[in-house]
N, C-alpha and C positions, 0 to 999 in steps of 0.2 A: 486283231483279237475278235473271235466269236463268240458271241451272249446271246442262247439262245432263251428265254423266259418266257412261264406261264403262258405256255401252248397248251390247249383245250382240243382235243383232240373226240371228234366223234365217228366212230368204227362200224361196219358191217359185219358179223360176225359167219363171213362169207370166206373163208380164204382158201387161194387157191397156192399150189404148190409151186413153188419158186426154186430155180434149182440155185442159185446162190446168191449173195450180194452181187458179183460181178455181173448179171443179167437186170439186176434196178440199176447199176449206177457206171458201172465199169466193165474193161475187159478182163481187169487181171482177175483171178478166181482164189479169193482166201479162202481157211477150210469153213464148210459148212459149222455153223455153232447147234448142240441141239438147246430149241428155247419150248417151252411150253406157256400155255394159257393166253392170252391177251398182250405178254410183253413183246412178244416181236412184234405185234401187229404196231405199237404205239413206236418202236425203231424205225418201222417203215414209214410213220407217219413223219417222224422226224426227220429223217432221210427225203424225203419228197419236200419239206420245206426246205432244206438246208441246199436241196436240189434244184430250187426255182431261185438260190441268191448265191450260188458257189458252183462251179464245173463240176460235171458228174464226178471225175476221179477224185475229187475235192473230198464231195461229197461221201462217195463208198467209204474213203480214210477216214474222216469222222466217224463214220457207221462202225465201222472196224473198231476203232477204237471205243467207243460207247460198249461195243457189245464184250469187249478183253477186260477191261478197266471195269466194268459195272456186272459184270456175268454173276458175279456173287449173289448179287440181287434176284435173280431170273430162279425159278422153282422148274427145279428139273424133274420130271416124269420119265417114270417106266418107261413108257415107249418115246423114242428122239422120234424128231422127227424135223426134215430140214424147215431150214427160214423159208416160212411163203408170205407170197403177197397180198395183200390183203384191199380190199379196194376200198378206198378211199372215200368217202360221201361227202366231206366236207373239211378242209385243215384250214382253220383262223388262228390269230393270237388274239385273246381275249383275255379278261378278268377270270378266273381260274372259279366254279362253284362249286364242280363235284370231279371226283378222279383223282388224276392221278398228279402232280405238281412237276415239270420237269425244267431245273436249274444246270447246265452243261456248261463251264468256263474251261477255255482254251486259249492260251496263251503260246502262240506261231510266233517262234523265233528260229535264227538261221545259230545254230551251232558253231561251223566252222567259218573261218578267216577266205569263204572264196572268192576270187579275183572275182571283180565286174570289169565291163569294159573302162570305165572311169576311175579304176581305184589305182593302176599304175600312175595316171597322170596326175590324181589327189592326191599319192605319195609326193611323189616329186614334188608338187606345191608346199607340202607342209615343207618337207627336208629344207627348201628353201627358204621359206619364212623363218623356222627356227635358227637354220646356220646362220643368217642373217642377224636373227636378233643376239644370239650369243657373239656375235662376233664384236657385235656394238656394246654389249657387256665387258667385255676384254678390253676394248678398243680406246672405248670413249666413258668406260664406269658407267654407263644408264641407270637409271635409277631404277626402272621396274625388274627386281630379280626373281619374279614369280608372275604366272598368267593364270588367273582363276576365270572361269566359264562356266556361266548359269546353266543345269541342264534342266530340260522340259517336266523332269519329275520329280516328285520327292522322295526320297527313301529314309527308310531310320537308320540309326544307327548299327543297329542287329544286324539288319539286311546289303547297307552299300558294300560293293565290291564290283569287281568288273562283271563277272559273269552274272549277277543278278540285276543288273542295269536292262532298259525294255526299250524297244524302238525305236527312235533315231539317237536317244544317249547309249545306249551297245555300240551303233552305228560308229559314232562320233569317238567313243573313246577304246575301238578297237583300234579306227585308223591312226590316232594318236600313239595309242598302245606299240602299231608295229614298226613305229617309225623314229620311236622316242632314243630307244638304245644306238641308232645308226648315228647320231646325231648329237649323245650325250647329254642327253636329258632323261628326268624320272616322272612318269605320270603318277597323282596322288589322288584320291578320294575324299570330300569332306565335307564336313555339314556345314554351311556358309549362317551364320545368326546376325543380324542388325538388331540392335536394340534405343529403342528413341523412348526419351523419357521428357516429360514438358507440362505446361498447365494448359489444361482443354480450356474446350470453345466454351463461352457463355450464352444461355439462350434467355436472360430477359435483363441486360447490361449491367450486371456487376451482385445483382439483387439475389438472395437467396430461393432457391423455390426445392421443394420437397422431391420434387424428378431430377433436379439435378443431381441426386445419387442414387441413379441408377445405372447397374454395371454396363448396360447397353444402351443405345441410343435409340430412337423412335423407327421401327422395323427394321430391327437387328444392328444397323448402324455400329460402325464404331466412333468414340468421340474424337474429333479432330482434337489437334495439340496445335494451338495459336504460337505459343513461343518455345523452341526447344532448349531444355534445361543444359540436357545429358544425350550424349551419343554414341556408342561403340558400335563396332564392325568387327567381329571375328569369327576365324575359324574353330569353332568349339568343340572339334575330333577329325584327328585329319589319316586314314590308313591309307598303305599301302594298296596296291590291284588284286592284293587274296584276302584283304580286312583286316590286317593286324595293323593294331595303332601306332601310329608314330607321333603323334604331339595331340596338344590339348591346350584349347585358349591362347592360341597365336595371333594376336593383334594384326591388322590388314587397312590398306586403306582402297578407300571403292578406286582409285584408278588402278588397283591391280583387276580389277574384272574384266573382260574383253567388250560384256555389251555394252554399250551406252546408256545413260542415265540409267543405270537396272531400276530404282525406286521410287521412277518420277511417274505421279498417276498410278502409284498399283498400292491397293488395301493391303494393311495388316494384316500376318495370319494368323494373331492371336492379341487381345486386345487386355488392358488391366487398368481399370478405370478406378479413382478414390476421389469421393465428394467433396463439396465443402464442409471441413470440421474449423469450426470456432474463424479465427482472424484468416486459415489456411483456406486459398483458394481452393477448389479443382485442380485435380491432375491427372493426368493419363499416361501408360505406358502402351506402344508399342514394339511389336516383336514381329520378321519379317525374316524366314525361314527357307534356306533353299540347301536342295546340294549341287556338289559345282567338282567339275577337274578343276585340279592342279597340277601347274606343268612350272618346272624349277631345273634348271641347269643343274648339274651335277655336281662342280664345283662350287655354284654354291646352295648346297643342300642344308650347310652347317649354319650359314648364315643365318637363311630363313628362320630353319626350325631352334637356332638356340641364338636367337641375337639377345631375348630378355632373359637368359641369366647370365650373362659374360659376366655382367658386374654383381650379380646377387647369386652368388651358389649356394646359399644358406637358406634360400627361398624352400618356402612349399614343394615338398620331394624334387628337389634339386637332384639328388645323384638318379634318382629314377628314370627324370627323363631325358638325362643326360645319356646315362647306359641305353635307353630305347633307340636315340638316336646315332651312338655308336654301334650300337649292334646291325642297325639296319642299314648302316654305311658299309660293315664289314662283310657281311652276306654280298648285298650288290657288288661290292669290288673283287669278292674272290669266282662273280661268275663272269670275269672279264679280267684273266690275268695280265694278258698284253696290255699296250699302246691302249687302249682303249677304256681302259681303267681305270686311265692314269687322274682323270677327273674328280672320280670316285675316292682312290686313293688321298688325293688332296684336301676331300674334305674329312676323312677321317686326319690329317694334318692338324686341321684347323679345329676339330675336336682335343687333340692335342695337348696343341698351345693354349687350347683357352685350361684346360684342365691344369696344366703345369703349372699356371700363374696360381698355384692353388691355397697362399698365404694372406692372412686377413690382418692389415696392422689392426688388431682391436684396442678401442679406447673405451667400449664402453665394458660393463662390468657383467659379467656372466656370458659375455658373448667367444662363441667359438673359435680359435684360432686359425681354424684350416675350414676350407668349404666344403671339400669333396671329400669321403672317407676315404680309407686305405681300398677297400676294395673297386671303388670307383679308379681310382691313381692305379691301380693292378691291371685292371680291364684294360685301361687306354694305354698301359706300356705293351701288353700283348698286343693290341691292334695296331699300336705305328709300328711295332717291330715284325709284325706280320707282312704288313703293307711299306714294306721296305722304308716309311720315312726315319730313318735313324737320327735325323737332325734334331728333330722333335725331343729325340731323349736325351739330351744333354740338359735341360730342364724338367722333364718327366722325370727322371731317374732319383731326384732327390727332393719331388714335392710330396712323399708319404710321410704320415707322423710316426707311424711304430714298426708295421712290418709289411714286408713285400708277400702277394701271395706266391708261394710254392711255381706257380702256374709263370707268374710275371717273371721270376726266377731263372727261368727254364728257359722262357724265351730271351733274357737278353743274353745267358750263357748261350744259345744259340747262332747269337750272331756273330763267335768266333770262326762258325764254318761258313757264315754268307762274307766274311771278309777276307779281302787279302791283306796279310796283317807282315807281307814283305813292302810293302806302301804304307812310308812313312806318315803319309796324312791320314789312312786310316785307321791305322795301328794306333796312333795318338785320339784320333776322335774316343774310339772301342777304349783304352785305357782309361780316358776323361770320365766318359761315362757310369765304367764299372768303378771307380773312383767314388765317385760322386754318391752311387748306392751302397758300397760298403758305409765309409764314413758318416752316412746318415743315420745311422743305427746307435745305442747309446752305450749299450754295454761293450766290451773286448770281447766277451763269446762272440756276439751275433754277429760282430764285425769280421773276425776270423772264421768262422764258419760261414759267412756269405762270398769272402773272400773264395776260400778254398771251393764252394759250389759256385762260383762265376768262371774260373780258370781249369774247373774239373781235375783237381790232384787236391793233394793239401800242402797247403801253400809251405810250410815249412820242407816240404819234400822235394819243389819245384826243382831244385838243384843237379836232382838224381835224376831226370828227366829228359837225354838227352833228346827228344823229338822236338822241346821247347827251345823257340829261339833265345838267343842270348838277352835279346833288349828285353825281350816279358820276360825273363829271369831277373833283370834288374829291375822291373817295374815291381815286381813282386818283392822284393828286398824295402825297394823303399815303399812299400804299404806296410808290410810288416813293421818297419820302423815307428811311420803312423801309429798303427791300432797300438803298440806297445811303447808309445809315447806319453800314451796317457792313462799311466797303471795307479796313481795316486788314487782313484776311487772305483774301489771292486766290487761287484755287486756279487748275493749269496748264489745268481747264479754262473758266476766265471768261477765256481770253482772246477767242476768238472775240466773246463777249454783248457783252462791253463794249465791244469796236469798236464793234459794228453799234448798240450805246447811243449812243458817241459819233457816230457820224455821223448819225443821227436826231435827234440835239440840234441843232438849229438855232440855237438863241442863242450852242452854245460854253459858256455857261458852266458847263455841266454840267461836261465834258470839263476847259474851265481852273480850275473850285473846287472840285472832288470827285476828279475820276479822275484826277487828273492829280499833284495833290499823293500822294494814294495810293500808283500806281505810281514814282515817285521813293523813295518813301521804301521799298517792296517791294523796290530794285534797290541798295540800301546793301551788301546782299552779294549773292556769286552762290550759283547752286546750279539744279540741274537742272530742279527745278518752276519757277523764275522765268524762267529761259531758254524752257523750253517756253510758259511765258504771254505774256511779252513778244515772241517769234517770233509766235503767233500774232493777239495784240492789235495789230503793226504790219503783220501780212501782209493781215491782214481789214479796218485803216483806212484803209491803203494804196490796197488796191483798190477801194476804194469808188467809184464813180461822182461823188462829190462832188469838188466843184473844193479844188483843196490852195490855200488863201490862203498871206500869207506868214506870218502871225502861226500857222498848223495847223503849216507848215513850221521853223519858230522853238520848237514844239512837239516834235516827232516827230523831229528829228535831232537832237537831245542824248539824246534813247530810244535811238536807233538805233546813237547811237556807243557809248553802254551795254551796250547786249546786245551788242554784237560782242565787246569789250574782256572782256564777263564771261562769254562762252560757257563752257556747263558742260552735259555731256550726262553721262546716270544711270550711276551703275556697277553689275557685277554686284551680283543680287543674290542674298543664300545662299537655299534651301532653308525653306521655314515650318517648322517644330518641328509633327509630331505632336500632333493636339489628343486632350487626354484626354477620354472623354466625361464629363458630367456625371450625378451620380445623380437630376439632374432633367430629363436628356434621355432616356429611354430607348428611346423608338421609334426615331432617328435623323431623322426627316422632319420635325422641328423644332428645326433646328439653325439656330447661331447665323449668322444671315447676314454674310457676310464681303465686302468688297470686292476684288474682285479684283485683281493690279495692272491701274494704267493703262496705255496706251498709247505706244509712245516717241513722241518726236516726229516728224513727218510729213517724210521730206529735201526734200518738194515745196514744205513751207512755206520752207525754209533756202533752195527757189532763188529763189522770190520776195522773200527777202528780198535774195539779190544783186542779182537784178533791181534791185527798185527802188532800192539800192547804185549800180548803174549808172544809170539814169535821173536819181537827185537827184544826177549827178555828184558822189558821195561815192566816188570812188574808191579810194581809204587804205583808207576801211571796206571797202571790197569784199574789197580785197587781204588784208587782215587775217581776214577772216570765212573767208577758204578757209585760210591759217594755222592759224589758229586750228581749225576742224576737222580738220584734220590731225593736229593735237596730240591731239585730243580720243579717236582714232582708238584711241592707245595704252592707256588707261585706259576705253573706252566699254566696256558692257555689249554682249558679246559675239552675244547674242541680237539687239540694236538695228540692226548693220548690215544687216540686208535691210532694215528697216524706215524706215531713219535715213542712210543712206549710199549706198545701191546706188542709188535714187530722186534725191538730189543729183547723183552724177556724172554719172547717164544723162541726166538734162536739161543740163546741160553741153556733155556730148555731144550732143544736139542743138541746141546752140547754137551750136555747132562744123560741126556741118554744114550751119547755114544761114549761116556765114559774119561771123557775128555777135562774135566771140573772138578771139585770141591765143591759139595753144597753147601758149605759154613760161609761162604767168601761172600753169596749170593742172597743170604736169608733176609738181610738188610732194606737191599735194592726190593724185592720182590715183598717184602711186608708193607715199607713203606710204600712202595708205589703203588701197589695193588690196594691198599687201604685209600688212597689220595686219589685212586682213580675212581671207585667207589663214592666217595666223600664230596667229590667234584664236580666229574663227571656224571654223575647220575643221580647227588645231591639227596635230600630227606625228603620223603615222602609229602606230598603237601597233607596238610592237615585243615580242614575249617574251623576257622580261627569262632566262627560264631554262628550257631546255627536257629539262636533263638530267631523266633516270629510274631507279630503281633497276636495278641488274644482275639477270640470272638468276643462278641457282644455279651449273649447268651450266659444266663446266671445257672445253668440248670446244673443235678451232678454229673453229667457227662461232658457238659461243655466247660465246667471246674477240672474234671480231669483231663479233656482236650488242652485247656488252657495251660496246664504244669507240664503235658510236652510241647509246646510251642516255645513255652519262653526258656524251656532249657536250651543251653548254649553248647550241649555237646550231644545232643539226642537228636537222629535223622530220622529214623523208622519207629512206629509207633503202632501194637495192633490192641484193637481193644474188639473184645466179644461181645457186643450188643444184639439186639434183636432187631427185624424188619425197619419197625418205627424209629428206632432210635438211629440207626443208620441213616434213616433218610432227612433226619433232624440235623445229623453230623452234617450231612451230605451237605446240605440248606446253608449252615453256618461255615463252611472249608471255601464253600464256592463263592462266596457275597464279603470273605475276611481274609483270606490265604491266599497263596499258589500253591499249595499242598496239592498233592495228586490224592485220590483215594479209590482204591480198589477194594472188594470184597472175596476173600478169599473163604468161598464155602466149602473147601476140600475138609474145614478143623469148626463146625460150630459156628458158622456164620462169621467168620473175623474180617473187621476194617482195617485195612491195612493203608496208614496215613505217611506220605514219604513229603521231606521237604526238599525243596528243588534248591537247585544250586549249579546254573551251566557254568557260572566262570570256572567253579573247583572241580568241575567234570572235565572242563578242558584243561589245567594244569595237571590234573593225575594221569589225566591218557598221555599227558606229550612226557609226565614222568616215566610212566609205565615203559615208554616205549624205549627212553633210555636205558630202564632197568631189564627191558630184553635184550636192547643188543650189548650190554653190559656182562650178563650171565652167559649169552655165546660166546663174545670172545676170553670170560673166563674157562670156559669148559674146552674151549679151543688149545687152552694149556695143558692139557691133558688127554686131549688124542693119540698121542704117542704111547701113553700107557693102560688111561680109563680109569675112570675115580671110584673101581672098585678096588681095585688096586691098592691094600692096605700099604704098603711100603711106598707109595707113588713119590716122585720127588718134588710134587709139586706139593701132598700133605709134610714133607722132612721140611722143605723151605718157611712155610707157611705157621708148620707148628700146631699152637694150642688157639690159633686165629682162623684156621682153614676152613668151620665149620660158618664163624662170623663172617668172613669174606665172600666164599662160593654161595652164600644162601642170602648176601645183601643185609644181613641183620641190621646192622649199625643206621641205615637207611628207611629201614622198614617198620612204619608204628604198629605196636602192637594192639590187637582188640582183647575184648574183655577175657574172652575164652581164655586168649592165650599168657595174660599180664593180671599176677595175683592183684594188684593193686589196683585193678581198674573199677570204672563205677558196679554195682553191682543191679538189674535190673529192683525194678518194684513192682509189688501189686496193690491196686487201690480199690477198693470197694464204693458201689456207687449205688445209689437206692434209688425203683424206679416205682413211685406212688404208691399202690396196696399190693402190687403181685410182692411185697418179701425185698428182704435182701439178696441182690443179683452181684457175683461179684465180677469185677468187670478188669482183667489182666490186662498189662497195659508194660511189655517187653521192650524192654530197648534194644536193637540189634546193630552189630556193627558202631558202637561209643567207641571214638579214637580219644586217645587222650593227647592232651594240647603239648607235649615234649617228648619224646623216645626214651627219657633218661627216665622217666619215673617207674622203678622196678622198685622191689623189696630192699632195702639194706641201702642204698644208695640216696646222699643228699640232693635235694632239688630245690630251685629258686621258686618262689609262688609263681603261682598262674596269674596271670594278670586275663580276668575275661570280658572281654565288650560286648556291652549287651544292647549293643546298638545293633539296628538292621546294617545288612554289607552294603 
């Protein structure tokens, strides 16, 4: 490295014409720069010192480069003119007083990997040492399965990687670099940390003294630790040779370091000293910082880097650093597909196995039952199915709690084609396996559908298949049996699978000895999962392209008159309760996976089911099924009508427009519902139940009439016409007694315009409001099809003498004074101000809700009960 600093340079302003750099320093000839003024002279002066401590061509490269690298600096002149020489009177390095400051850092490093004469036989040496120690690894189990090596510098974290390493550490861990793969080892990068914790030294035998707390000791000093309390060694970031991390806080013991005694005699490099408080001695920490290679056999990579969470996967980002260290096992193994990789591979093995073990007997209470998530368990089936270890999946395959990804999927149906599956023992492993992940699954959907994507057909079709060997024909037979062994409990979503089961069944007797008995005996009661199952097991068998015999028909309409009769749609539901964390979750990013709720049911499925109502002329049931939803209307989960309701009518509605209906059949379903979606869903308007406010203090007549709207209980806005003074009097008494806002609105006479605040009842109206929007979309959404100017529309024939109340939310919506004879009616007060006269002083209410929606002209109402307490 060259530091050239605070050269004081004194010049002749004598120069003579130089025809290039290569004439001061070299022979080769770069091009001429043109420089003007003084700066080239002060290059040449630097050039001439750089030229009494480095060879001339040394020196013209440096030149070269000062003059490429800094040319920006240099004021160019009209006329160029080449670099001359300039003579020299005197170059020292001195203390810098006047000029010009010149600071030049160059950092000479060798780029490429070129042989010396000694690097062939340094290889050799390493390849030796390592095959050596691996072999006594394998041989005799040694204890050290890692070599850590102090290097000469420190780097941060930002900056270690190999190519940013600086002279004999480049050196040192190129060689290791080129020799590591040949050999079956991985070079690593890391921040090596000791940290020693203990009670310092005493300086006057046990006695307190005022210096003994301070943070440093007498000329910088750090304070020795007499007795050590605490002591750890780790590696605190450990990357790869291009900087990506691969672990973090890996515990080590100093005999994995190469040097000897690394910490005997060498200072702290960072010290944290704490005095005597009360009966507590002194104490001192130190901290003892390096970075260092890591060199780790390849096999065992897994070891190393996950030996502390084999037994705790529920730790502090447990699957995080689990995936960092499979992912960077799987990269290095596929840039070494052969023989050579094989090491590699084995530790992605050993990732594996530790993952599979992935069940936690828990005893205590809130704690997680699985360590590692499903995506975790996904990743690692793709990587040992990648890396050919297939042994590995016979326990991987069924340590997931819900569901395989897509991806995991794909890869073990893949290894139909890496098998020969005319070998009995592998045919049997691949069957065990896919075994293992079907039946892991809880519903008959997912189990059949993972089935039929593991074997690539649908497994009920396996038969028609003649490219399919006979035994996976029979394997396939007896899963089937499996997953439809256990039809005693159906969930709302087998209903789809099991139609489209039963209409694949070509014999039927699937359908008449197994599902069919099943589903009768699921329909003993009602309830809202059975309804949504049976909707859609009839709506999906229904449709099927298969011809309806009479004996499917002599099937399917005693279902049909079942689920009409037993319709049951979800009701609300509360709130989940707050989960406490557990003192075995503590990161949070391994938390217990929860199922979400489902879905409501589909109102698309409920028109198909009229339909086909209509088609099997089962008309009753027809009639009954919109009944019956209507009812359901009253007690459904509030949330379900967009979902469950709005989708029934509107397809109604265009059944209606193609002429298909009877609107009388329909007026029912469509009042009631659409009244109860109103009514429910998007509830009465909130109203402030009390708007009164404390009084001011102030006896005056303005603060008399301030005082009658504060403590009215249904007045928010309040403007009164006063002049300058009295305004600023209001002002004085709103701000020192109220939260009242006040503005002055001089557009009208000077008017205070006094508002009482209220954010809770500002945030109920908005999150009303905003149901009462998307409530009037999807009413108006009923009527696309015609447009509600549309006197004859069919949506005003159903609706009736309600059409006006519904499409416009009335029933929901309080009326204000304008609009409701019977509302308060404003007043005006008169207030007197000293000798100017009688001033009369307006004092409007705007916007009075009244405390019920029912209270109109002609109709009876319950008293208002009004609290005249603050909210």
């Amino acid at each position: 490295m060259l530091r050239v600093k605070h050269v004081n340079l004194t010049l002749r302003n004598q120069p003579s014409i130089l025809q290039n750099c290569e004439m001061a320093a070299t022979a080769s000839s770069p091009p001429a720069m043109p420089v003007a003024g003084d700066d080239y002279r002060k290059c040449l002066a630097c050039l001439k010192l750089w030229s009494s401590v480095y060879p001339q061509r040394i020196g013209a490269v440096l030149l070269w480069l000062l003059i490429m690298e800094k040319s920006i600096l240099y004021r160019h002149t009209t006329t160029s003119i080449l670099l001359a020489r300039g003579t020299i009177d005197n170059t020292q390095v001195q203390e810098v007083t006047s000029g010009y400051r010149w600071v030049l850092t160059y950092n000479l490093v060798q780029t490429d990997c070129e042989q010396f004469n000694s690097a062939a036989s340094a290889d050799r040496k390493l390849r030796a040492i390592l095959t050596e120690w691996n072999n006594t690894i394998e041989e005799e189990g040694g204890e050290t399965d890692k070599m850590i090596y102090q290097l000469d510098h420190k780097y941060t974290d930002a900056s270690i990687r190999l190519n940013s390493l600086k002279g004999a550490d480049l050196l040192r861990a190129q060689r290791l670099f080129s020799v590591c793969d040949q050999v079956e080892f991985t070079l690593y990068l890391a921040s090596l940390e000791k940290q020693v914790h203990g009670s310092a030294e005493s300086n006057n035998n046990g006695y307190y003294d005022r210096y003994d707390d301070d943070e440093e000791g007498s000329d910088g000093e750090f304070h020795a630790i007499e007795d050590v309390i605490d002591e750890t060694l780790k590696l605190t970031r450990v990357v790869d040779t291009d900087g990506n991390v691969i672990a973090t806080d890996l515990d080590i013991e100093e005999d994995d370091i190469v040097q000897p005694d690394p910490y005997e005699d060498r200072d702290p490099d960072e010290d944290s000293y704490e005095g005597w408080t009360g009966n507590a001695g002194a104490t001192s920490t130190h901290w003892y910082k390096d970075s260092v290679l890591v060199l780790v056999p390849n096999d065992m990579i897994a070891n190393v880097f996950l030996g502390s969470y084999r037994d705790f996967g529920y730790g502090d980002g447990g699957d995080a650093k689990v995936l960092a260290i499979l992912r960077h096992l799987v990269k290095r193994a596929q840039g070494f597909p052969g023989a050579q990789g094989d090491s590699l591979r084995q530790s992605v093995r050993q990732v594996g196995i530790m993952i599979s073990d992935n069940r936690i007997d828990a005893k205590h209470a809130g704690m997680r039952s699985y360590k590692y998530t499903d995506t975790t368990v996904s990743e690692a089936i793709v990587a040992c199915a990648d890396c050919g270890q297939v042994d590995v999946l016979r326990d991987l395959s069924s340590a997931f709690r819900d569901n395989l990804s897509e991806g995991a999927l794909k890869s073990l149906s893949d290894l139909r084609g890496r098998t020969d599956l005319s070998i009995a023992e592998d045919r049997t492993r691949l069957e065990y396996i896919f075994g293992q992940v079907v039946l892991n699954y809880k519903t008959v959907s997912k189990k059949y559908e993972t089935l039929s994507f593991l074997i690539g057909v649908e497994a009920l079709t396996v038969a028609n298949h003649e490219d399919c060997m006979p035994e996976i024909k029979n394997w396939v037979v007896q899963m089937l049996a499996k997953i439809f062994s256990d039809l005693d409990v159906l969930s709302n979503e087998d209903g789809d699978v099991i139609a489209k089961i039963a209409t694949l069944d070509t014999s039927e007797a699937l359908l008449r000895d197994r599902i069919i008995p099943c589903i009768q005996r699921q329909m003993q009661g009602a309830g809202p999962d059975k309804t949504t199952f049976m909707m859609k097991f009839l709506s999906q068998a229904l449709d099927s392209s298969k011809p309806l015999t009479a004996e499917l028909l002599s099937v399917y309409e005693p279902l049909m008159d079942s689920v009409v009769r037993k319709l049951s749609f979800r009701k609300a539901q509360a709130p989940p309760p707050a989960r406490t964390a557990s003192i075995y979750d503590r990161s949070g990013a391994n938390t217990v996976q929860q199922d979400p709720r489902k879905p409501a049911l589909d109102g698309r499925v409920l028109l198909s089911i009229l339909e086909h109502c209509r088609n099997l002329d089962l008309h009753q049931n027809a009639l009954l099924l919109e009944t019956n939803v209507a009812a359901q209307t009253l007690t459904m989960d509030p949330q379900d009508f967009a979902k469950t309701l709005m989708p029934f009518l509107k397809g109604i509605m265009e059944r209606l427009h193609d002429g298909k209906d009877d609107i009388s059949r329909h007026q029912v379903l469509f009042r009631t519902g659409l009244s109860q979606y109103i009514l429910r869903f998007v509830g009465q308007e909130p109203v402030q139940i009390n708007w009164s406010r404390n009084p001011v203090r102030c006896n005056c007549a303005d603060c008399r009439t301030l005082n009658n709207f504060l403590r009215s209980p249904v007045d928010r806005v309040s403007r009164m016409s006063v002049g300058k003074q009295r305004r600023h009097h209001l002002h004085i008494q709103l701000d020192a007694h109220t939260d009242c806002t006040h503005l002055t609105d001089r557009g009208y006479m000077e008017t205070l315009v006094i508002t009482k605040q209220g954010k809770s009842f500002e945030d109920k109206f908005n999150a009303w409001k905003l149901k009462a929007d998307l409530a009037t979309a999807a009413l108006r959404s009923l009527e696309d099809l015609e447009g509600p100017a549309n006197p004859e529309s069919h949506l005003k024939k159903l609706l009736g003498d309600q059409y006006e109340e519904i499409m416009t939310l009335k029933r929901v919506r309080i009326m204000t004074a304008a609009q409701q004879p019977s509302a308060r009616q404003p007043q005006t007060n008169v207030a007197s101000s000293g000798t100017s006269g009688a001033i009369t002083a307006g004092v409007l209410t705007l916007g009075a809700r009244q405390p019920h929606p029912s209270q109109v002209i002609g109709q009876k109402r319950k008293a208002v009960v009004i609290d005249l307490t603050d909210d």
